[in-house]
MIKOLDO-610109 format. One record per residue (C-alpha): x, y, z. Coordinates in steps of 0.5 Angstrom, whole numbers, plus 500, padded with zeros to 3 digits. Example, Ala and Ser with C-alpha at 12.3 -4.5 7.8 and 13.67 -1.06 7.14 Angstrom:
BEGIN
@xx: 525&yy: 491&zz: 516
@xx: 527&yy: 498&zz: 514
END
This chain:
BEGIN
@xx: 396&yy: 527&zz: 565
@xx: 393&yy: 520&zz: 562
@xx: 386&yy: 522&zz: 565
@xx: 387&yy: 528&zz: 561
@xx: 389&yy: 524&zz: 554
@xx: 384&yy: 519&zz: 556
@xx: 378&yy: 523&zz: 556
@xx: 380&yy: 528&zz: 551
@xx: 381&yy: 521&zz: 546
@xx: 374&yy: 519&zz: 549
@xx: 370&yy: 526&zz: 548
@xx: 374&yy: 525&zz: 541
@xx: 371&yy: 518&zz: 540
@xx: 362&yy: 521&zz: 543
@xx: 364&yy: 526&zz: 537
@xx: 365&yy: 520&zz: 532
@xx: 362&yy: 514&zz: 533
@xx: 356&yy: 518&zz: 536
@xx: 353&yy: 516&zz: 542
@xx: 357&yy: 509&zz: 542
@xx: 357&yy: 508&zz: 549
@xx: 360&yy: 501&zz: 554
@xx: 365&yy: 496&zz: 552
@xx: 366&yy: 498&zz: 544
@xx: 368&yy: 506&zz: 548
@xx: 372&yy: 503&zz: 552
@xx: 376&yy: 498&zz: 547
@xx: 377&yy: 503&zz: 542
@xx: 379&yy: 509&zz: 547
@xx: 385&yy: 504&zz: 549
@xx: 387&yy: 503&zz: 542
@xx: 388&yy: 511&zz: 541
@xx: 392&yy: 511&zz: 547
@xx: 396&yy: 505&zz: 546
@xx: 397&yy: 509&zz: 539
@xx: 398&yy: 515&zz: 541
@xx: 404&yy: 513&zz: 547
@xx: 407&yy: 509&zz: 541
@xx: 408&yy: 515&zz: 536
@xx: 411&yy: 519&zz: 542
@xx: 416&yy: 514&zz: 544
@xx: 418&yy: 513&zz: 537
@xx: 419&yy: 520&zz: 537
@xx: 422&yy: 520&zz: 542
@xx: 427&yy: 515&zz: 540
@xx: 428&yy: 517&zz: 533
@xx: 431&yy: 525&zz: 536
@xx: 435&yy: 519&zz: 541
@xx: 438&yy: 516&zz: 535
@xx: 440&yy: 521&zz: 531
@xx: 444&yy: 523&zz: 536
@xx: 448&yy: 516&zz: 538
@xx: 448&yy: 515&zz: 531
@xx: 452&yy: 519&zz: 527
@xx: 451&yy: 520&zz: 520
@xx: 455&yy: 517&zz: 514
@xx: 461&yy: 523&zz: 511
@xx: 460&yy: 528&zz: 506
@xx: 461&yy: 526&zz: 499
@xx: 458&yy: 527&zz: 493
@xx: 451&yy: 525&zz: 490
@xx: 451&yy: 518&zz: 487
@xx: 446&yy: 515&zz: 482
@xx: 442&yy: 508&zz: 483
@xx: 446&yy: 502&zz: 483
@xx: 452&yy: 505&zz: 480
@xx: 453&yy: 510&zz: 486
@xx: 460&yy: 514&zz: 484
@xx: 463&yy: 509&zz: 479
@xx: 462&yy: 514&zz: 473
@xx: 466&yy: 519&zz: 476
@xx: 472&yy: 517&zz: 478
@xx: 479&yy: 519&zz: 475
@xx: 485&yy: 513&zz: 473
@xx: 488&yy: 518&zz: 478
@xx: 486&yy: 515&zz: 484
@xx: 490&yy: 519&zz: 490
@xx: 490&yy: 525&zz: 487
@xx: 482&yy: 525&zz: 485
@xx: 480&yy: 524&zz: 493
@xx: 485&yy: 530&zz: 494
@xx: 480&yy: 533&zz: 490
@xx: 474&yy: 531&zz: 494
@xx: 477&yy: 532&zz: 500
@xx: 477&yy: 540&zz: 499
@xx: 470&yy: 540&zz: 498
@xx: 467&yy: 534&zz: 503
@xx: 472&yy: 535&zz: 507
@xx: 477&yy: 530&zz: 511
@xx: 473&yy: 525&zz: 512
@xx: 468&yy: 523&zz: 505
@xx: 465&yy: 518&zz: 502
@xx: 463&yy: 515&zz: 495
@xx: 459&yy: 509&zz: 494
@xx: 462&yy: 504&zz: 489
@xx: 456&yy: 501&zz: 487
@xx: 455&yy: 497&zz: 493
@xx: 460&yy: 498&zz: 497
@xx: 462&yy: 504&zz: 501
@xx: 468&yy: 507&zz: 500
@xx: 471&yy: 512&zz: 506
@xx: 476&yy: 517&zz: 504
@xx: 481&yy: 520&zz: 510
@xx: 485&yy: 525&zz: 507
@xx: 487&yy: 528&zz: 514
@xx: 493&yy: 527&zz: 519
@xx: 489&yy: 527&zz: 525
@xx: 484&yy: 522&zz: 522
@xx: 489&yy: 518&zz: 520
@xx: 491&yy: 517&zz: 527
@xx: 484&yy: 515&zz: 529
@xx: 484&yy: 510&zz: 524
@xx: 491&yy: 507&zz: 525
@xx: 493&yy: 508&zz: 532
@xx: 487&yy: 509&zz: 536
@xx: 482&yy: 505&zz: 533
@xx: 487&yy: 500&zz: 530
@xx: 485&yy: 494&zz: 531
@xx: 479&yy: 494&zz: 529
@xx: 481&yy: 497&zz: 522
@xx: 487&yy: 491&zz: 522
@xx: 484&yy: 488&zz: 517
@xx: 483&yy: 489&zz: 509
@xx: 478&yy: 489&zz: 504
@xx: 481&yy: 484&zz: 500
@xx: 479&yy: 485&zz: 493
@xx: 479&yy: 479&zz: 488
@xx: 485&yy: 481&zz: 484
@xx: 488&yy: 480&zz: 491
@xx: 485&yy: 473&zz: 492
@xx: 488&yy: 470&zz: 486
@xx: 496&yy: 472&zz: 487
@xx: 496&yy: 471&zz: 495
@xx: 493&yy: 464&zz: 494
@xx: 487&yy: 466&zz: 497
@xx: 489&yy: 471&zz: 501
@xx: 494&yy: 467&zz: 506
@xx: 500&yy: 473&zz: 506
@xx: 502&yy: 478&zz: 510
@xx: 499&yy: 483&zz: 506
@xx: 491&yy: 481&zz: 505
@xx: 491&yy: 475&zz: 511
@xx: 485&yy: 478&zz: 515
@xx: 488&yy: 480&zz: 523
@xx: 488&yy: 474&zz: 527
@xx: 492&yy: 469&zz: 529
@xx: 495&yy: 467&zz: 522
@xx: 496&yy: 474&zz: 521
@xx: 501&yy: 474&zz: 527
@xx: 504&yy: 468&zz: 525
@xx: 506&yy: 470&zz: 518
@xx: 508&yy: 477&zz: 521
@xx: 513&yy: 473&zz: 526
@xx: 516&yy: 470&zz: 520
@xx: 517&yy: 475&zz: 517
@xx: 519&yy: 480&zz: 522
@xx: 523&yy: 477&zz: 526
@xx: 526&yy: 471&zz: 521
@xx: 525&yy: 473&zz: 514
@xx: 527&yy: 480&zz: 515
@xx: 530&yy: 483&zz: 522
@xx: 536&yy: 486&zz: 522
@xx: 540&yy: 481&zz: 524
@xx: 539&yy: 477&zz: 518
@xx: 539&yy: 482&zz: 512
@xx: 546&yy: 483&zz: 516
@xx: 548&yy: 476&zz: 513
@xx: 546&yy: 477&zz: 506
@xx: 549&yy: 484&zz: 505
@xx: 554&yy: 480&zz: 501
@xx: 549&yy: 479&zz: 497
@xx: 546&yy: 486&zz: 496
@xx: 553&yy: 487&zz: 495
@xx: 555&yy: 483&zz: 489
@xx: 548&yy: 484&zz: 486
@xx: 549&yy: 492&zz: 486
@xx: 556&yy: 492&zz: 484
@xx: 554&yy: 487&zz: 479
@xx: 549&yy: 494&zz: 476
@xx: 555&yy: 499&zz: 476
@xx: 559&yy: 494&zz: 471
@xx: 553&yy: 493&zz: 467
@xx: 551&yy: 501&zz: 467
@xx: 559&yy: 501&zz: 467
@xx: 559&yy: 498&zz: 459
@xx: 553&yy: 501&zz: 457
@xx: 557&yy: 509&zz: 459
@xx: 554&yy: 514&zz: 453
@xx: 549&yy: 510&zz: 451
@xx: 541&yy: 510&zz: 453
@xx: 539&yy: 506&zz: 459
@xx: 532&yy: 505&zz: 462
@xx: 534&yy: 507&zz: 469
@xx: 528&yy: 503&zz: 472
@xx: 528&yy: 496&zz: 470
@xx: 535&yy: 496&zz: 471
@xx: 533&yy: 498&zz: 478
@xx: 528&yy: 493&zz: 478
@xx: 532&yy: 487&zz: 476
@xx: 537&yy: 489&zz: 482
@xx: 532&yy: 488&zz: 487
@xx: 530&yy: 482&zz: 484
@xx: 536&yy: 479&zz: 484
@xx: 537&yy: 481&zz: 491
@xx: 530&yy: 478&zz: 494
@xx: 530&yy: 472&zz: 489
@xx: 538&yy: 471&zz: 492
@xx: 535&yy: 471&zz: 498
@xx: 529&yy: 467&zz: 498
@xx: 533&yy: 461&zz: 494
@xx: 541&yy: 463&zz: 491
@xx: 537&yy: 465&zz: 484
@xx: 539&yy: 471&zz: 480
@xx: 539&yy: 473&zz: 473
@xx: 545&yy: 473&zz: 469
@xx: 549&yy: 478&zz: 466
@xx: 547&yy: 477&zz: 459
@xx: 540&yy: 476&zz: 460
@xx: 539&yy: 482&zz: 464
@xx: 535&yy: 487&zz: 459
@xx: 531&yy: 481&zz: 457
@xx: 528&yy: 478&zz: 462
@xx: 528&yy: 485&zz: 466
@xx: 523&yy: 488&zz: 462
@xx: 519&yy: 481&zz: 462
@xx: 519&yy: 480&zz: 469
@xx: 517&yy: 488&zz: 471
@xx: 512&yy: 487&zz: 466
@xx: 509&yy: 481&zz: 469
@xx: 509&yy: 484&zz: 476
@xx: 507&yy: 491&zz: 474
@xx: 500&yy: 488&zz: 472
@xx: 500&yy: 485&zz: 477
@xx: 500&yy: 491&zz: 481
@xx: 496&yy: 495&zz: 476
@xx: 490&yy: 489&zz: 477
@xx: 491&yy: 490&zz: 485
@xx: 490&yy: 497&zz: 483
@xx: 484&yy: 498&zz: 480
@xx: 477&yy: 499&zz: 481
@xx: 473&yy: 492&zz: 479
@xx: 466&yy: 491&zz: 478
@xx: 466&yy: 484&zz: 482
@xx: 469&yy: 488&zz: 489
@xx: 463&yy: 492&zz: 488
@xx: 458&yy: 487&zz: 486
@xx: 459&yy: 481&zz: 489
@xx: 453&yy: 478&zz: 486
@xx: 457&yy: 479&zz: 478
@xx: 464&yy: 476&zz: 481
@xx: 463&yy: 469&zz: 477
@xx: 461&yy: 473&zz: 471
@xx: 469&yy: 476&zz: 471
@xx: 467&yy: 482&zz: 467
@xx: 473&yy: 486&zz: 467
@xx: 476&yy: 479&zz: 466
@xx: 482&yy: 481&zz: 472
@xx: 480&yy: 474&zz: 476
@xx: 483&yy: 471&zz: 470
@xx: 488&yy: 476&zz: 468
@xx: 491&yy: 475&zz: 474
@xx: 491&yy: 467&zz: 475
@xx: 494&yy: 467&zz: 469
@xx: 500&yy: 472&zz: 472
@xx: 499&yy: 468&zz: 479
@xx: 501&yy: 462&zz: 475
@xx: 507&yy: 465&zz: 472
@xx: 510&yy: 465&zz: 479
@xx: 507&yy: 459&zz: 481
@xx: 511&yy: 455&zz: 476
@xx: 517&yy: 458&zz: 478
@xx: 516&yy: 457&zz: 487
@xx: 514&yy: 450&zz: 484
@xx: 521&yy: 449&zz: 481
@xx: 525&yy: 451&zz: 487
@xx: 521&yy: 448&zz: 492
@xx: 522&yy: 442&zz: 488
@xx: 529&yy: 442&zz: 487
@xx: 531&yy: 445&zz: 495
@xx: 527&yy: 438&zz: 497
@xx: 532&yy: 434&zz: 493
@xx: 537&yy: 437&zz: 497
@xx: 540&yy: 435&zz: 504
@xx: 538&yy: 441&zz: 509
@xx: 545&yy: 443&zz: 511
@xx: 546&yy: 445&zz: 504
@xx: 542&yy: 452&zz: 504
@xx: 541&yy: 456&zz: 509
@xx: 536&yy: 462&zz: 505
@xx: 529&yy: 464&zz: 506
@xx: 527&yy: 458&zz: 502
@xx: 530&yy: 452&zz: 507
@xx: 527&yy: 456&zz: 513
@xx: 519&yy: 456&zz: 510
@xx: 520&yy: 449&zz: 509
@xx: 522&yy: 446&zz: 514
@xx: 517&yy: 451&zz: 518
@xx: 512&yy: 447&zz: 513
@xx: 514&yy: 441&zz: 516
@xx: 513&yy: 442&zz: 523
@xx: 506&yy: 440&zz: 524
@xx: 506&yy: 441&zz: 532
@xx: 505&yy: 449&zz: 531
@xx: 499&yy: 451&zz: 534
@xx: 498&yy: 456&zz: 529
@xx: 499&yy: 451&zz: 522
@xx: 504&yy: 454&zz: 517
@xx: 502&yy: 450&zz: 510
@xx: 504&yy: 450&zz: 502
@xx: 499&yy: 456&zz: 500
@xx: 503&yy: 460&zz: 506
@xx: 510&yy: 458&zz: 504
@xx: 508&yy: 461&zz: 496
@xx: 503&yy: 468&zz: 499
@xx: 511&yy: 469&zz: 502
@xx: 514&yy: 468&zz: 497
@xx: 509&yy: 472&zz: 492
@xx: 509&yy: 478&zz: 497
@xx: 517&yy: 479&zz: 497
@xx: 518&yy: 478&zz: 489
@xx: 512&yy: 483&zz: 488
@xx: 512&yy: 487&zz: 495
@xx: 519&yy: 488&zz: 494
@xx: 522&yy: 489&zz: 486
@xx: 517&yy: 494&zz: 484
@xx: 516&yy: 498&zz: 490
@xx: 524&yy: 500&zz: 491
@xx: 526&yy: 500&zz: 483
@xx: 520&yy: 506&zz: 483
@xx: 522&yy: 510&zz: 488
@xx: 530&yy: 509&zz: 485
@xx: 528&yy: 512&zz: 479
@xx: 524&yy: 517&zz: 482
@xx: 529&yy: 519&zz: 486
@xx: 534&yy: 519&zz: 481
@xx: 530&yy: 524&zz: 476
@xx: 528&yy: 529&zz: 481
@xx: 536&yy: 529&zz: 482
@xx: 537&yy: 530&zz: 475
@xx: 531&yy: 536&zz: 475
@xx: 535&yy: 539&zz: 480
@xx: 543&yy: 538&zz: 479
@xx: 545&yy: 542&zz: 485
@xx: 542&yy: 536&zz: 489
@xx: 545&yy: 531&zz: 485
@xx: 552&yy: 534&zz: 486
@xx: 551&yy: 535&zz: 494
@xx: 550&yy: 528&zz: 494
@xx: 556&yy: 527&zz: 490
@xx: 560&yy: 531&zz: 495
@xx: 558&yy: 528&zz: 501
@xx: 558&yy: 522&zz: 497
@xx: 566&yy: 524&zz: 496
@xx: 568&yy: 527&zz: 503
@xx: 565&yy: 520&zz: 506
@xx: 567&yy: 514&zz: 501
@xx: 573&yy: 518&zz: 497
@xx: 574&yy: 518&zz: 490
@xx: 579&yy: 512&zz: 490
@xx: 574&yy: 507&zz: 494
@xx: 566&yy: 504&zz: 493
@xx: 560&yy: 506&zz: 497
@xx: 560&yy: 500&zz: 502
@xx: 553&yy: 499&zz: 507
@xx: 558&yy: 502&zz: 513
@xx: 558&yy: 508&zz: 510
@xx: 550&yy: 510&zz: 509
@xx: 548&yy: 511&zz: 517
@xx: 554&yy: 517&zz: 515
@xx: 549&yy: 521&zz: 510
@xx: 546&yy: 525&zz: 513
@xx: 543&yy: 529&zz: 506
@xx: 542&yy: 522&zz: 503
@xx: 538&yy: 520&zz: 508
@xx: 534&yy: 526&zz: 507
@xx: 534&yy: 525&zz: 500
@xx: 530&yy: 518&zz: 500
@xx: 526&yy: 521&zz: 506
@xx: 524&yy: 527&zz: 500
@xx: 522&yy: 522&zz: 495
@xx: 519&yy: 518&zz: 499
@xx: 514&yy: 523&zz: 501
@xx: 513&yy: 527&zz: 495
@xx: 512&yy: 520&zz: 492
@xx: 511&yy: 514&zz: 496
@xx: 510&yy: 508&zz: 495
@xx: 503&yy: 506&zz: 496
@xx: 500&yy: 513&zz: 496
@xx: 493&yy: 510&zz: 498
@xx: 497&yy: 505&zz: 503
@xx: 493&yy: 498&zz: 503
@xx: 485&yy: 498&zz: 504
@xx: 483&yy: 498&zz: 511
@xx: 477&yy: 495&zz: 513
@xx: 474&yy: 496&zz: 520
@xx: 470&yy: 489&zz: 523
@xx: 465&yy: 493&zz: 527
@xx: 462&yy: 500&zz: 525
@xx: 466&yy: 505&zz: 528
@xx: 465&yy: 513&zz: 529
@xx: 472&yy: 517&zz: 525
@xx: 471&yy: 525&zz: 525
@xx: 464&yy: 524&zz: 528
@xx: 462&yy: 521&zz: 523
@xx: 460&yy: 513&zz: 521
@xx: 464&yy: 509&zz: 518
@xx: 460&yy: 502&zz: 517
@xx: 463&yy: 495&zz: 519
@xx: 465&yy: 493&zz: 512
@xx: 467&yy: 499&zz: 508
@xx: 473&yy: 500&zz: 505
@xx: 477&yy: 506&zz: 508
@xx: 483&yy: 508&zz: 504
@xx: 488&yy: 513&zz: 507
@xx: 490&yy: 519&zz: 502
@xx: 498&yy: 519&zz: 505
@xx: 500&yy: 522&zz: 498
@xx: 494&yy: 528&zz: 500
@xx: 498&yy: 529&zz: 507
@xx: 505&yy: 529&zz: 505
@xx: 503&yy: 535&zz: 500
@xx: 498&yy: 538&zz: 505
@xx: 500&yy: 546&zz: 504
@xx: 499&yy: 547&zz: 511
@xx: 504&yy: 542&zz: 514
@xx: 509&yy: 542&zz: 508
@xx: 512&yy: 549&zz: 506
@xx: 512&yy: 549&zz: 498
@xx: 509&yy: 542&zz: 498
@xx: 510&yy: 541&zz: 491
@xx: 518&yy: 542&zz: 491
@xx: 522&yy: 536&zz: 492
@xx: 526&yy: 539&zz: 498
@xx: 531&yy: 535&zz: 502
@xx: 532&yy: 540&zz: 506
@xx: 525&yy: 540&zz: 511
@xx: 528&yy: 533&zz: 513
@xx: 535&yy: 536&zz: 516
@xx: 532&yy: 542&zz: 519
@xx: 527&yy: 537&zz: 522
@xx: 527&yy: 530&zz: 524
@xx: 522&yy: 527&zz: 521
@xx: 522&yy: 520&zz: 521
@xx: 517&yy: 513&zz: 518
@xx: 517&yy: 509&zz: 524
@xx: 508&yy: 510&zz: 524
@xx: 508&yy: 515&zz: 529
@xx: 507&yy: 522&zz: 526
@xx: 501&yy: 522&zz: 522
@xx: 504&yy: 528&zz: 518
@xx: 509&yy: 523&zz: 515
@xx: 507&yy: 515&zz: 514
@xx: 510&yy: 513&zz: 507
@xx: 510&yy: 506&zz: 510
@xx: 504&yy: 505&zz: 513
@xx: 502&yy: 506&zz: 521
@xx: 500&yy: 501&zz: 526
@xx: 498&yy: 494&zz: 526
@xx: 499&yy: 493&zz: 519
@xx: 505&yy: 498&zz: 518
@xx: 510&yy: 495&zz: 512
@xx: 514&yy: 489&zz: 515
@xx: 519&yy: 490&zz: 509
@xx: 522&yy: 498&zz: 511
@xx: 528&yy: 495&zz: 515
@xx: 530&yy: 492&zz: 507
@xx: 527&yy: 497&zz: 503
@xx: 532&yy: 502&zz: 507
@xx: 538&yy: 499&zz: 506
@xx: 536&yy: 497&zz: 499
@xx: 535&yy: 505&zz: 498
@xx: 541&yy: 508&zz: 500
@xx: 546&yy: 503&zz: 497
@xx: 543&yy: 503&zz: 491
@xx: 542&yy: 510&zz: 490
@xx: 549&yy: 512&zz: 493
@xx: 553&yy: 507&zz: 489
@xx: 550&yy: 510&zz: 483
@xx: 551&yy: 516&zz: 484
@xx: 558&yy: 516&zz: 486
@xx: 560&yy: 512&zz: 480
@xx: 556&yy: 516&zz: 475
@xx: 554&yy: 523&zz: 473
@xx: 547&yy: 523&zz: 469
@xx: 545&yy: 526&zz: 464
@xx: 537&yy: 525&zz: 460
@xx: 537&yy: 522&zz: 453
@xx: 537&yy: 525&zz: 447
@xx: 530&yy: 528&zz: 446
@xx: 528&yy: 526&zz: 453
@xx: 525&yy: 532&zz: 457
@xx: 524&yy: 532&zz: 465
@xx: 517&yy: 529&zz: 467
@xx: 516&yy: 527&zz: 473
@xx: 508&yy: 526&zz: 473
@xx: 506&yy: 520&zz: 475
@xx: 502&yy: 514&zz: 474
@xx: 497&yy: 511&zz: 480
@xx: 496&yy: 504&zz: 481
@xx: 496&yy: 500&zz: 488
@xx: 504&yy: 502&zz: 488
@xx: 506&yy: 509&zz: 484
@xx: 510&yy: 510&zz: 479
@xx: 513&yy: 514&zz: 474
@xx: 508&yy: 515&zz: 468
@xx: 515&yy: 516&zz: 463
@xx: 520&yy: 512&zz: 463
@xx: 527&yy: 515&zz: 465
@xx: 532&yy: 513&zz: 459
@xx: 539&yy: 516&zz: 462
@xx: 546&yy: 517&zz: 460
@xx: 551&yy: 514&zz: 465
@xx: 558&yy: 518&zz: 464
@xx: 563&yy: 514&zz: 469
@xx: 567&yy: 520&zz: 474
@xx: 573&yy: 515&zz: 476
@xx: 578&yy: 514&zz: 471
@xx: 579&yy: 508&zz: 474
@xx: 576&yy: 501&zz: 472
@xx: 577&yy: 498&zz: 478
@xx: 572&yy: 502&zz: 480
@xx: 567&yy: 499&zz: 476
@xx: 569&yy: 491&zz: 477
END
């Protein structure tokens, strides 16, 4: 064979250079033959590579430098189940520089979350995250590793296991009973059914943190400041930023979010510097909330894995922010799509009867005997969940999805509010139905990938134990106390706004009407 390639690259060199003959012949024949067996190999490699190294996913056509920046619609979660129809579960938009993966498909989603975990533990942290985690040192945005691990424990097995939202139920307890008083001396008049759900919450985690809570009277006011102030916050974590996707403009802060953001950081920061201050006055034996557990772990310098300051204050950060917003939504959402469909509210109210009675207040011992509750929350849940887009993942090397590419570095976002409404798993997906959740078991533990409202694997939402027994009490004992009727000239929207935590585009304003004649009911 090179006998032949090389005689035939000889008489081709007589052709050429004439009668050259001797060691110029020789030198130039071994050239061409060199070349030549070079551009079969690379021939050879390039068909070898294109079937070893997949290709990135569909997506629509980007231009120069801006990439898909142009085209994207506030409306995040339902503008990627758009391209989803046409690209495909697995699809790609480039965000000027950075590379965006979309996966809008249950079996995809298991890939990233379960089979592929923990190479996609980590997140892509953007820079509005940076500023209100401390740098990023929470549970949220801490990259997957050993400090990862050691604020999970905290928070997990500490903060917020079963045990220990056992002891604080008296809390929950006062704080709820405290709202049926509030909305009870409000009755015929117009409430924002949101903030007051939202300053419950915060009542509660603030409780448990360190024993703080807002007064009666300041209750609308601080309210709404504090909403206000958190949800910035969350529409900031939400929103596309130029310096996420061209870290060479980061310091010029164009859209001005790092700025925004460390503004409203700082709010929270006085206030956790205040506290901790204080507590630090205190002998130890006087307080045993969360406050006085992360301290004394701060000081315990002998851990292999050091907890500090930053740590402490991103804990705290992630509960006050993590955990008002997220739960008051999905109240409000939930208490709106009863009131869009009274039969649903009423069934609610009869299970609520049979179980409670008439002559008594819905206490924590009473939710696990509410079945088409539970089926409730489970409904909003999916038609509405929380993080539509769950938290960004990350994968820290290349990885094959679906037969395509996912490159080291992108950010992968996992449509869960595109599954939850897919037509061929959800019979009328659009319709708020509690009842798909009696007639099947779905639950939110990670491991069906047709329903994950909190998330999946490694990084699956650490607050879900709370978030259920704040849920349940809350909607159950507004519900029993009250029938809900809209404001005047309100209608029934039930559009919704996207942001990094989804809610409601219009405010609910409703009127609580008491359904027992007793005050006692309502102290």
């Amino acid at each position: 064979m090179f006998k032949l390639i090389n005689s035939a690259v000889s008489d081709a060199c007589s052709r050429w250079w004439g009668s050259a003959k001797g060691a110029d012949e020789e030198v130039i024949s071994t050239v061409l033959i060199i070349a030549a067996m070079l551009s079969i190999f690379w021939l050879v490699w390039m068909l070898i590579s294109k079937d070893t190294h997949p290709p990135l996913p569909p997506g629509p056509r980007s231009l120069p430098l801006v990439g898909n920046l142009l085209s994207l619609d506030p409306e995040l979660h339902s503008y990627f189940a758009t391209l989803a129809k046409t690209y495909g579960p697995i699809s790609r938009l480039w965000l000027g520089k950075k590379l965006g993966i979309l996966i809008t498909s249950p079996a995809l989603a298991r890939e990233v979350l379960k089979l592929n975990d923990t190479t996609f533990a980590n997140r892509d942290i953007p820079v509005a995250g940076v500023e209100a985690a401390y740098g990023g040192n929470d549970i949220v945005w801490s990259p997957y590793g050993d400090q990862w691990r050691m604020l999970r424990k905290i928070v997990v097995r500490e903060m917020l296991s079963n045990q220990t939202l056992d002891s604080v139920y008296s809390l929950r307890r006062r704080e709820i009973r405290n709202t049926v008083n509030y909305l009870y001396n409000r009755a015929g008049s117009p409430v924002n059914v949101g903030e007051q759900m939202f300053l419950t919450v915060l009542n509660v985690i603030t409780g448990m943190l360190w024993g703080g809570t807002v007064k009666a009277e300041d209750r609308e006011s601080l309210g709404a400041e504090f909403r206000q102030v958190i949800n910035e916050m969350t529409g900031y974590l939400g929103m596309p930023n130029l310096s996420d996707f061209y870290p060479g403009l980061a310091r010029f802060d164009l859209q001005g979010v790092q700025k925004n953001m460390k503004v409203l950081a700082k709010r929270f920061d006085g206030m956790f510097e205040t506290m901790i201050a204080q507590r630090r006055k205190m002998s130890g034996d006087e307080n045993k909330d969360f406050l006085q557990f992360l301290l004394q772990r701060e000081d315990d310098k002998d851990s292999k894995t050091p907890f500090t300051m930053l740590h402490l204050k991103a804990l705290l950060m992630d509960m006050v922010v993590g955990g008002t917003d997220t739960t008051s939504n999905t109240v409000e959402f939930a208490l709106a799509e009863m009131m869009n469909q009274p039969e649903i509210l009423k069934k609610a109210q009869q299970e609520l009867e049979t179980v409670v009675g008439k002559d008594n207040i819905v206490e924590e011992s009473h939710i696990n005997k509410l079945p088409y509750l539970y089926a409730i929350m489970k409904e909003v849940l999916r038609l509405h969940p929380t993080l539509p887009l769950l938290v960004p993942h990350c994968p820290s090397e290349s990885c094959v999805i679906g037969g395509y590419m996912v490159p080291k570095g992108a950010r992968v976002f996992i449509n869960a509010w595109a599954i939850h409404r897919d037509p061929t798993i959800w019979e009328n997906p659009s319709e708020f139905s509690p009842e798909r959740f009696l007639v099947n078991e779905w639950d939110y533990s990670g491991n069906d990938f047709n329903y994950f409202p909190f998330g999946s694997g490694r990084r699956i939402c650490a607050g879900t134990a709370m978030a259920e027994r704040m849920f349940m009490l809350l909607l159950a004992s507004l519900i029993h106390s009250f029938d809900w009727e809209l404001a005047p000239g309100e209608k029934h929207d039930l559009s919704e706004k996207f942001g990094i935590v989804l809610k409601k585009k219009v405010t609910l304003m409703a009127i609580p009407t008491p359904r027992f004649s007793s005050s006692t009911m309502y102290e």
